[in-house]
C-alpha positions in Angstrom: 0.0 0.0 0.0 3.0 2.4 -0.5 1.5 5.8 -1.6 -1.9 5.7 -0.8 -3.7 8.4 1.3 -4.0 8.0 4.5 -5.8 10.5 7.3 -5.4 10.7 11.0 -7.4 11.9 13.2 -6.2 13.6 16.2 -2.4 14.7 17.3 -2.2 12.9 21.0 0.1 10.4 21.6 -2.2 7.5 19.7 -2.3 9.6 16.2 0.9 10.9 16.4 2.6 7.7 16.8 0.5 6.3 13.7 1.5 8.9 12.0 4.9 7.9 12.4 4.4 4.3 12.0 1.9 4.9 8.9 4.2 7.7 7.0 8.0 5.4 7.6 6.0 2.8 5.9 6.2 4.7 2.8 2.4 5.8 3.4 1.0 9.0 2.6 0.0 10.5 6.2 -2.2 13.4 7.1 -3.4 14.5 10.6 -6.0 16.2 11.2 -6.4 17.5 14.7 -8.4 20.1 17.1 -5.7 20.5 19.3 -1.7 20.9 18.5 -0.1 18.6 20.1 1.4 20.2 23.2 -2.4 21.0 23.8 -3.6 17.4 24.2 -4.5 15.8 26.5 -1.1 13.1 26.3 0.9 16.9 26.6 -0.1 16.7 30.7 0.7 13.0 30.9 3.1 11.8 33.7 4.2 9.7 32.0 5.5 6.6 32.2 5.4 2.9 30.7 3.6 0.2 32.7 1.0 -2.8 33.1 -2.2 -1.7 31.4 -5.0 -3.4 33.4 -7.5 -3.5 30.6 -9.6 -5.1 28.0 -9.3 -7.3 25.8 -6.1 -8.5 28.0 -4.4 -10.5 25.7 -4.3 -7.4 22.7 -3.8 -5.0 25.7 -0.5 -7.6 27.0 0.6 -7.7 22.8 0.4 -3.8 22.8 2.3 -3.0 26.1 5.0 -5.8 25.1 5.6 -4.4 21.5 5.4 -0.6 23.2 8.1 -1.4 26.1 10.5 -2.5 23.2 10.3 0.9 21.2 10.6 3.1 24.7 13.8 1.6 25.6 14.8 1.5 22.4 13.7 5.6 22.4 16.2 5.9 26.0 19.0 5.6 23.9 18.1 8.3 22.3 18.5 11.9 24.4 16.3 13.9 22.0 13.4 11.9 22.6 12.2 12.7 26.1 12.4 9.3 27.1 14.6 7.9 30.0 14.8 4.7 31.5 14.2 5.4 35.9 14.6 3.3 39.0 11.9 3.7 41.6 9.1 2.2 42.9 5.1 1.0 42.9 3.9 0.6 46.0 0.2 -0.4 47.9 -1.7 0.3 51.4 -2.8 -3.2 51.0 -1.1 -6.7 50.2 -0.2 -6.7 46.7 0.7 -10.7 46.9 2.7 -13.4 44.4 0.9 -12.1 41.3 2.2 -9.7 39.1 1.1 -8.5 35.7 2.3 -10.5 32.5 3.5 -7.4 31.2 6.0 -6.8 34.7 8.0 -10.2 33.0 9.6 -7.7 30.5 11.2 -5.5 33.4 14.7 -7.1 34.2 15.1 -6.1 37.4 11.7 -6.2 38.7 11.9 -7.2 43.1 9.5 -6.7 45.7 10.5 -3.6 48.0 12.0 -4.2 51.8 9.9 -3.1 54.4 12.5 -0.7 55.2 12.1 0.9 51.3 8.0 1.2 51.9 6.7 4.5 52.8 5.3 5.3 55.6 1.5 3.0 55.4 2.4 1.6 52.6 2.5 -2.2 53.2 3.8 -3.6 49.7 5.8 -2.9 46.7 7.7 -3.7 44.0 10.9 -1.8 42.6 11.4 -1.3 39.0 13.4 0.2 36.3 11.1 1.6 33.7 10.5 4.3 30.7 9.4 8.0 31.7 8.5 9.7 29.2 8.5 13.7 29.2 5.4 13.8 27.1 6.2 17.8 25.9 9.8 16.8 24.8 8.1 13.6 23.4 5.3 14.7 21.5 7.7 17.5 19.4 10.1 14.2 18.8 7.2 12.3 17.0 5.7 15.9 15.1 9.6 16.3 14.5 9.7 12.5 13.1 6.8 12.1 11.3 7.3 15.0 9.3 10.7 13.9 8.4 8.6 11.0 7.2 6.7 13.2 4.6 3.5 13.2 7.2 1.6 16.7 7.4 -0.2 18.3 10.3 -3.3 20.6 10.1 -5.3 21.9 12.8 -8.5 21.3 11.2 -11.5 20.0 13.6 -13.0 16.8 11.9 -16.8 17.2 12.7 -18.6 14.1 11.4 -17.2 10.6 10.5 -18.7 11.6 6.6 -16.8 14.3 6.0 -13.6 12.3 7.3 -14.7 9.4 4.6 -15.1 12.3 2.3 -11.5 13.2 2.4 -10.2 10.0 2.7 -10.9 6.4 1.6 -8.9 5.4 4.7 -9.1 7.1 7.9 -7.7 6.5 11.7 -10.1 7.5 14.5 -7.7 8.5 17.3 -10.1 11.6 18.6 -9.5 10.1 22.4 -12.6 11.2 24.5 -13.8 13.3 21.5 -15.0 9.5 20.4 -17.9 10.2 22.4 -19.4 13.0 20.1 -17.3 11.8 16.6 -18.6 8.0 16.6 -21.7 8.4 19.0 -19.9 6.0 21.3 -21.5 6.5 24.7 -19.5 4.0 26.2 -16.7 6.1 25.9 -16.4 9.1 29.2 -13.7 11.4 30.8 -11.7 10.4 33.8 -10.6 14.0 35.0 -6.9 14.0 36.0 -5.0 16.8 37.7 -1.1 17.2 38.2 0.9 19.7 39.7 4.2 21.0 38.6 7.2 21.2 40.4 11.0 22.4 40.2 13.0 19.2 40.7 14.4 19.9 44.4 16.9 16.6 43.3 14.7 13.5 42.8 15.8 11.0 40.1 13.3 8.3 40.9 9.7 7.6 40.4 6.9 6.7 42.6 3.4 5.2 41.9 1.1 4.1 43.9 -1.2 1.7 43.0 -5.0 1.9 44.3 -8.8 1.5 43.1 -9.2 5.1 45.0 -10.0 8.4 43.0 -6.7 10.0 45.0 -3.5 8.7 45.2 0.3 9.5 44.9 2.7 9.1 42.2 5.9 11.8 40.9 7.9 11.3 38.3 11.2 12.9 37.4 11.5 14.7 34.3 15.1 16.8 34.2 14.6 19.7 36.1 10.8 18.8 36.6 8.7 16.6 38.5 5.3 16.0 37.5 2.8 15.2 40.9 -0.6 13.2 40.7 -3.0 12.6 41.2 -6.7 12.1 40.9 -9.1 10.1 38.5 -12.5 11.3 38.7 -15.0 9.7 36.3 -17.5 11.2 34.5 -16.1 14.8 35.0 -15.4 17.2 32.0 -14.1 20.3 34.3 -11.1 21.7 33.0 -10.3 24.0 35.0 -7.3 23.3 37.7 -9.0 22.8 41.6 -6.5 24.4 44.4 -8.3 21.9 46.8 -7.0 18.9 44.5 -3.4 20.4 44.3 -3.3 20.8 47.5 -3.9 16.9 48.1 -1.6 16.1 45.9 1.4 18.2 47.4 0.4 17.1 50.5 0.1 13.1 49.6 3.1 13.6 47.6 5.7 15.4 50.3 4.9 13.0 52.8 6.5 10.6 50.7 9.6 12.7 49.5 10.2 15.2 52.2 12.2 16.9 49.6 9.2 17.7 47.4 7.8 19.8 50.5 7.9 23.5 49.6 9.0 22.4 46.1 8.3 25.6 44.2 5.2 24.8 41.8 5.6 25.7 38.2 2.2 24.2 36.9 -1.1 22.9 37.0 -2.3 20.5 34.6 -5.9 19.0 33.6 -6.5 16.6 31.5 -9.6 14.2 30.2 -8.5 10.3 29.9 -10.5 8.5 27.4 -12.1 6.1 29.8 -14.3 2.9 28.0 -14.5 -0.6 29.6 -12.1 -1.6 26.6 -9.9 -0.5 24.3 -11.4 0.3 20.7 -9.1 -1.1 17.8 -11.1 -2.1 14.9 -11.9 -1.7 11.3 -15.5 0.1 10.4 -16.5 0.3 6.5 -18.3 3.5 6.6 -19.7 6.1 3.7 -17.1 3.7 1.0 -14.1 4.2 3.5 -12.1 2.4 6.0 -12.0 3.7 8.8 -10.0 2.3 12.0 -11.2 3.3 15.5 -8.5 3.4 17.9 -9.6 5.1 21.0 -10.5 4.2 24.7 -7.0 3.5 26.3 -8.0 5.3 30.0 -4.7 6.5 31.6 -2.9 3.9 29.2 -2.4 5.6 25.8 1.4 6.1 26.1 2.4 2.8 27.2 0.4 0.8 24.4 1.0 3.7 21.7 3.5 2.0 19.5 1.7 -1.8 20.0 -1.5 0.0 18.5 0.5 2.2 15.6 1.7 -1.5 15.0 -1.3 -3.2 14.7 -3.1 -0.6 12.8 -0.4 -0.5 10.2 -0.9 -4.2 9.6 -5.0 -4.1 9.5 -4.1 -1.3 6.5 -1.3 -3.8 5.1 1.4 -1.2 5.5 
């Protein structure tokens, strides 16, 4: 299929890496997006590589394995925002035996000493894993997939016709904007908030792992760190909460003393494209093809290259 038309919709992390993937296979790749990409929602992601805990599990396994392999690949590389980081995933509860399939690929995976547990914190696993500075990121993929060939237009895409209508084949990476472009109700925002802070020295990550709304996680970016969080379902406010920053400097500084009186640099929202699976299939629609890939929650960086992948084969790139 070398030469043939292909459009994108949406410049986040999913379309983006398409994009890429699409226009190096000798494809020729247009995006179409409401947003530039620093204006996305994957621009105010943490962000890091990890177990995706969704549907359909054995996809979402094939996407984070194929995805783990490009990050570290990408660490080698300094201008790509993404660094490989020691640190630590940790539980108020008893995580037990089990792990994730996906923790197999992490070499030096280990559960944490008592003595390397927070403070209420009860279980944990240390790990060296990808962060990814999504800004620095996102500008290496634009960067790449115009070296590819691939063009970039902020043009809105309002209806799923006039997409065929420019197109005979068409990605559908719109995020939570699948709601209104496919009618797809199942689709709904999980609200996120992080706060911003000068990097008072940390070099390691920490996540904690919960079902709760509120939890605790930073991750080092250079002179950055990046604090969460929340997940609130069903919430479309955009607008940053002082109350919710708050939390999260407190939650966070009683884990890293040094982040106390960190000075803050940022507040970021952001809508994750929550849907009780992933979306990654082919729709014949108005005499196009058109392949939905939407719906990854908080997950869409870490199984971004295994989806580009796939939907390069279902177009036989």
């Amino acid at each position: 299929m070398t030469g043939e038309s292909v459009l994108v919709i949406g410049a986040g992390v999913q379309g983006l890496t398409a994009g890429v993937v699409l226009a190096e296979a000798g494809l020729r790749v247009r995006i179409r997006t409401a947003d530039r990409p620093r204006d996305t929602t994957s621009a105010v992601a943490g962000a890091m590589w990890g177990p995706a805990m969704l549907r359909p599990a054995d996809r979402v396994l094939y996407w984070g394995t194929l995805s783990h392999a490009e990050f570290t690949e990408l660490a080698r590389d300094s201008g790509s925002g993404v660094h490989l980081a020691s640190g630590r995933m940790a539980a108020r509860f008893d995580l037990g035996d089990a792990v994730p399939p996906e923790a197999r690929l992490i070499p030096d995976l280990r559960r944490c000493r008592p003595d390397e547990l927070p403070e209420g914190f009860v279980s944990g696993y240390r790990a060296t894993v990808p962060l990814i500075d999504m800004p620095a990121y996102l500008d290496y993929l634009v960067d790449r997939f115009r070296a590819a060939g691939g063009e970039i237009a902020v043009s809105p895409v309002p209806t799923l016709a006039e997409a065929a209508a420019d197109s005979p084949l068409v990605v559908n990476c719109t995020g939570v904007g699948a709601r209104e472009l496919v009618g797809d109700p199942a689709v709904h925002p999980v609200r996120g908030q992080h706060v911003v802070v000068a990097n008072p020295g940390i070099d390691e990550y920490f996540i904690e792992l919960t079902t709760n709304s509120e939890f605790a996680g930073y991750m080092p970016h250079g002179d950055r760190v990046i604090l969460g969080g929340v997940a609130v379902e069903q919430d479309w406010n955009l607008v940053p909460s002082r109350t919710v920053s708050e939390g999260i400097l407190r939650r966070c500084a009683e884990i890293e003393p040094a982040l106390a009186g960190a000075e803050v640099v940022d507040e970021l929202i952001g809508l994750r494209p929550g849907r009780d699976s992933v979306r990654l299939e082919v729709e014949d629609f108005a005499g196009a093809r058109i392949i939905h890939d939407y719906g990854h929650s908080g997950c869409g960086v870490s199984l971004s290259w295994g989806c580009a992948f796939e939907i390069a084969e279902l177009l036989g790139a």
